[in-house]
N, C-alpha and C positions, 0 to 999 in steps of 0.2 A: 941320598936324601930324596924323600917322593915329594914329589909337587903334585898340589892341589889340582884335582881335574876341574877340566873347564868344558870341556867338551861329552857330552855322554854317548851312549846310544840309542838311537832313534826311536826304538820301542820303547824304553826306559822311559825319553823323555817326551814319549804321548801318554803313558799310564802317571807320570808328575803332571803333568798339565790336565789329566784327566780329575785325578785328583784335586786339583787346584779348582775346579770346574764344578764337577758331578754336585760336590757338599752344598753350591748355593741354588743346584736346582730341586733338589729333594730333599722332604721331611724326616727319613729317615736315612740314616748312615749304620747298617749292621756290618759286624765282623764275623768271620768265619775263619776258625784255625784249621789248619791243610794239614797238621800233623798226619793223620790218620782217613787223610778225604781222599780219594783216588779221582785222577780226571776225568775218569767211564761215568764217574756219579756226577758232574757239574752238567757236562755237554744238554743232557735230557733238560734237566734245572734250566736251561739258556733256552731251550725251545720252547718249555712248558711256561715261561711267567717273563717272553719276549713281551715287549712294551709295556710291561708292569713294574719290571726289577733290570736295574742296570749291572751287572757284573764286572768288576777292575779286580786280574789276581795278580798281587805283586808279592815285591820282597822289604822286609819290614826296615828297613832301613831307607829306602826310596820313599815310602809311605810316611816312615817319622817325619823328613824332611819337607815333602809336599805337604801334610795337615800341618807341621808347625808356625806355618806361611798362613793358616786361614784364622780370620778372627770370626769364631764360632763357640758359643758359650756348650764347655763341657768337652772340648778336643783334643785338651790336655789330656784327662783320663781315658781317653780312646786309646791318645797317642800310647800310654804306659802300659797297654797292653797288647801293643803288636811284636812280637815276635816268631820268628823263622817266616816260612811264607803264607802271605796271607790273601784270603778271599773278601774282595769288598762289594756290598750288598746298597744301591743307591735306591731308594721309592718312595713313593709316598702311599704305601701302606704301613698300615699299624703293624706294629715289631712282633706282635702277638702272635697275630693271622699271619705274617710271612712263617713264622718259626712252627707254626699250625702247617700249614702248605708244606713245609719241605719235612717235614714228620709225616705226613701227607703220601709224599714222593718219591719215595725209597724204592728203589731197583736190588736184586738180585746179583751178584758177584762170585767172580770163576774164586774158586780158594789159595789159598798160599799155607805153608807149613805155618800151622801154629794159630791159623782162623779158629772160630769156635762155628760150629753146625746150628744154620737157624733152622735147618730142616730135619726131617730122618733122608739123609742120604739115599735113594732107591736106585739101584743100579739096574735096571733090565734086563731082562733074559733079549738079545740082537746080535742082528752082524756088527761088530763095530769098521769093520772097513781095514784094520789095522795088520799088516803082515806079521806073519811069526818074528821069532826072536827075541831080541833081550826083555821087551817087552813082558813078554809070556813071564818073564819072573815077575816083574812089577803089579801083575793081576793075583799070581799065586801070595807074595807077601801082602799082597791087601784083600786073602781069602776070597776071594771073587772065580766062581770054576768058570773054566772055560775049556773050548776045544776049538782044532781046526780045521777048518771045514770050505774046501772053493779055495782056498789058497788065504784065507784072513783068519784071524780070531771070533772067534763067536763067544759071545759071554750066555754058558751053557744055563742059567739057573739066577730069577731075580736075587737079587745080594742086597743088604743095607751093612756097609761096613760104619758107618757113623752115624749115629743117634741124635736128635735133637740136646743143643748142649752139651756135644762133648767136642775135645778137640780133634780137628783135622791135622796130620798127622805131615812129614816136612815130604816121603816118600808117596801117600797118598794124593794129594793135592796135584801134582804135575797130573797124572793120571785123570783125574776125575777131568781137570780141564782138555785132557785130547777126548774124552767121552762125551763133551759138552754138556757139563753138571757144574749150575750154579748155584754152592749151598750156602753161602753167604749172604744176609741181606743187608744191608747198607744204605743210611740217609745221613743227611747234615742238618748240625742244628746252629742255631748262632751262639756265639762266644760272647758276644755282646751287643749294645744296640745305643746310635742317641737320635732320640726322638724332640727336638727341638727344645736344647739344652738339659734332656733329662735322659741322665746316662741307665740302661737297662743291664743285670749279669745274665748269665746264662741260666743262672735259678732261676730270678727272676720271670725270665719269658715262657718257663715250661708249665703247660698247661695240661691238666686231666681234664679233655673233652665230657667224659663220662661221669666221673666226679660231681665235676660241677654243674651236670646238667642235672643229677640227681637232688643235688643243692637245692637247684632251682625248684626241681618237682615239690621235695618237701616244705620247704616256705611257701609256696603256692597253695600245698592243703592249710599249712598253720595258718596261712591269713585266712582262708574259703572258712575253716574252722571257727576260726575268733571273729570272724564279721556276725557269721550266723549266732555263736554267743551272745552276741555285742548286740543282734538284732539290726545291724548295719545292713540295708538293703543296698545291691551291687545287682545288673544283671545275670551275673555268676548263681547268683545263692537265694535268691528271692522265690525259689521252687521249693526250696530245702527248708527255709526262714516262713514259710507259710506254712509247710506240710510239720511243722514243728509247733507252730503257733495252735494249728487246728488238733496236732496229738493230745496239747494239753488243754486246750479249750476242753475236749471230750473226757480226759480225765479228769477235769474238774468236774463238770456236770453227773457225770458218773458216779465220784464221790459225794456230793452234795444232793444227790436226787433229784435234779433240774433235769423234765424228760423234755430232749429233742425228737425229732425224729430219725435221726442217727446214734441215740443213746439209750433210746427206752429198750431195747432187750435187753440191752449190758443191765441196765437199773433193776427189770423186771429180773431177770437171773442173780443177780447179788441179792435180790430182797426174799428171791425164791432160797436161795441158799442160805440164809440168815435164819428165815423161818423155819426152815427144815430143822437145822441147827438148834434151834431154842428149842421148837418141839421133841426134840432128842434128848434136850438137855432135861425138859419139863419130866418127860418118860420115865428118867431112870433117877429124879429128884426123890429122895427119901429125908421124911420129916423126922427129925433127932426127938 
């Protein structure tokens, strides 16, 4: 029969009291699923956003226990979605701009069988430093010529054995990382977020920078447009809203024969062209 522990350990129980702690000094509490996060990716993330972002990465079941200890509106549905290990994100930045930043932040990664290629793979014509042997076949199955030359492998002829978007392959991968070739890129994004009582998904927080900044351009011409309509003077449009006033001031007066001194040629050439016209019309008039 197992008895209840009473005793944990040490690290365990500074990342429970962390937790127990961290939630009531910061506005935000985001989640990060570790499925698929490797640790090469966080370490950068700890230097880049030190004194902004507090980092706790535990195991979801220490987590359940420590958050269901805090009275915090909206902790329950955090709680219900930690599982395996998880990465906790404590700041008081907006969940947006963090989730912005680490989209932001993305590093490069050696490949493993079965990566996808964010790159075209370029392999170099170099020494690789690498002695003969079994080797030598592991270049020739991944099409790569080589020769030897000084006692090492030389990779005789640039090579791109993988294309942007296709997969790295379970044989290639070892190899590319003793060549030091990182065709992987890799960032994290949050899984979820609460932002003082208002729970965030991982839809939710992703944002098209470009999108919306485009948004923005276009509502900015439709209002510049509709003010000048509207005759709504703005320091914006008051250039545009005058040089519009004064086109049709001049088309009026133009049409109606009111001569300015910025209209009388236009008046004089239309009456010039009017008369011609009649005269023309007079010319070729035959009485029935």
């Amino acid at each position: 029969m197992h008895e209840n522990r009473t005793v944990y350990p040490e690290r365990k129980s500074q990342m429970y009291q962390q937790l127990q702690d961290l939630p009531k000094q910061y506005k935000v509490l985001a989640l990060v699923k570790m499925t698929k996060v490797r640790a090469s990716q966080i370490l950068p993330l700890r230097k880049k956003l030190k004194g902004e972002v507090e980092f706790v990465s535990i195991k979801d079941k220490v987590a359940q226990k420590a958050l269901a200890k805090i009275e915090l509106p909206g902790i329950k549905e955090m709680i219900g979605g930690l599982t395996g290990q998880c990465l906790f994100m404590f700041t008081n930045m907006s969940p947006f701009k963090l989730n912005v930043l680490l989209a932001k932040n993305k590093i490069m990664l050696a490949a493993r069988g079965g990566d996808i290629s964010s790159i075209d793979i370029i392999v170099p014509e170099k020494n690789t430093g690498i002695a003969p042997g079994p080797m030598l076949t592991e270049f020739k199955e991944a099409k790569i010529p080589t020769k030897i030359d000084q006692g090492t492998i030389w990779i005789s002829k640039e090579t791109i054995p993988v294309k942007k978007g296709e997969i790295i392959n379970e044989k290639l991968a070892p190899l590319l990382g003793k060549l030091d070739i990182k065709p992987v890129e890799a960032g994290i994004s949050l899984y979820s977020a609460l932002e003082e009582g208002l729970m965030y998904s991982q839809e939710e927080m992703v944002i098209d920078i470009a999108k919306i900044k485009d948004e923005f351009i276009q509502a900015h011409q439709q209002a510049v447009s509709l003010s000048i309509e509207a005759a709504y003077v703005t320091p914006e449009n008051i250039i545009q809203i005058l040089s519009k006033a004064a086109q049709s001031a001049r088309s009026v007066s133009t049409e109606s024969g009111f001569m300015t001194d910025e209209t009388k040629e236009q008046i004089l050439q239309k009456a010039d062209s009017q008369a011609k016209s009649l005269a023309s019309q007079a010319k070729n008039y035959t009485p029935s």
